[in-house]
C-alpha positions as CSV (number, residue, x, y, z in Angstrom):
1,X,0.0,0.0,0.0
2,X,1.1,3.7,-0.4
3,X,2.7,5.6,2.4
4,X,0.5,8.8,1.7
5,X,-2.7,7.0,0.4
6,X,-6.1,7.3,1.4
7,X,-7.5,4.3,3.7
8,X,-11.5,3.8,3.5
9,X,-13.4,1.9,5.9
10,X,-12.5,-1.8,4.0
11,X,-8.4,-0.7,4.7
12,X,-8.4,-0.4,0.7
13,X,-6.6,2.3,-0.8
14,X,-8.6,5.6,-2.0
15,X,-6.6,6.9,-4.6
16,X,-9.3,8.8,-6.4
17,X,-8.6,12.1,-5.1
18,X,-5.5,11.9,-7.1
19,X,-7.2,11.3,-10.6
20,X,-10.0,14.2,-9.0
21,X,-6.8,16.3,-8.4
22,X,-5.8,15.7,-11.7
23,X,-9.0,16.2,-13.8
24,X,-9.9,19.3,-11.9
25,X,-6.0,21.1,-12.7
26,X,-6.2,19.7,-16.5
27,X,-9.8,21.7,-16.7
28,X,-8.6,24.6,-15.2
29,X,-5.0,24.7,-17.1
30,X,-7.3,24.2,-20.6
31,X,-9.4,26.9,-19.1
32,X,-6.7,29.5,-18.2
33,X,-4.6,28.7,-21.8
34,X,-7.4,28.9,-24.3
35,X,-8.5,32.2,-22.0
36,X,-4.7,33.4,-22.5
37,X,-5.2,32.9,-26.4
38,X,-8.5,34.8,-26.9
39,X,-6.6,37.9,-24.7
40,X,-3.6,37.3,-27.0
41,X,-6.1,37.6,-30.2
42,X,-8.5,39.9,-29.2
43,X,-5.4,42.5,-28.5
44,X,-3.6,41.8,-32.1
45,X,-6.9,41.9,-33.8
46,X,-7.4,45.4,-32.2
47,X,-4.2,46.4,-32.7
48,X,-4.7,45.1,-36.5
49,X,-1.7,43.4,-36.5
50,X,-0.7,39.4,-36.8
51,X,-0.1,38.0,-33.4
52,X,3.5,37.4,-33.3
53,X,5.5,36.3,-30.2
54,X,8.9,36.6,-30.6
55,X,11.7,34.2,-29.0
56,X,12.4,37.0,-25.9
57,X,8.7,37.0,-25.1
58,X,8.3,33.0,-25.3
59,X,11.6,32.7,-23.1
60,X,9.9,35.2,-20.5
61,X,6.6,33.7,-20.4
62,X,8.2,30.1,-19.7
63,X,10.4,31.1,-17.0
64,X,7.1,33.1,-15.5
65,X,5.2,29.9,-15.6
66,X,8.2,27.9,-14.2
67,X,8.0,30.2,-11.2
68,X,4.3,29.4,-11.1
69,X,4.9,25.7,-11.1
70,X,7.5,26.0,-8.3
71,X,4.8,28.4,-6.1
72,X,2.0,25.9,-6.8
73,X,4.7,23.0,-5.5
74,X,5.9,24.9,-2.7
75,X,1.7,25.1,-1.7
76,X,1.9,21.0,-0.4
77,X,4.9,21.9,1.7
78,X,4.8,22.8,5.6
């Protein structure tokens, strides 16, 4: 059995808040990225220029979500 598992009554392993865990960050990533996109369209098309990120932007956005990933992380530590 897993050390940090989920016992029920039976002494069986619950592991299903773990694919719950799971579904509910994959929603809310797809949620949050195709949000991102219509904000990244909606300002081009206003703008009336072709969105175009450049290789500077791209490396600054993944190092901003690298730091998110390591906050959310740090949220299960005491």
């Amino acid at each position: 059995m897993e050390e940090n598992a989920i016992v029920d009554e039976e002494g069986q392993a619950n592991n299903s808040w773990k694919i719950q865990a799971l579904i509910i960050g994959g929603v809310l990533g797809a949620l949050v990225g195709i949000g991102g996109a219509y904000l990244l369209t909606k300002r081009a098309e206003q703008k009336g220029t072709p969105l175009a990120i450049t290789p500077r932007k791209g490396v600054q956005l993944g190092v901003m979500l690298a730091g998110m990933l390591r906050s959310i992380l740090s949220l299960g530590e005491e």
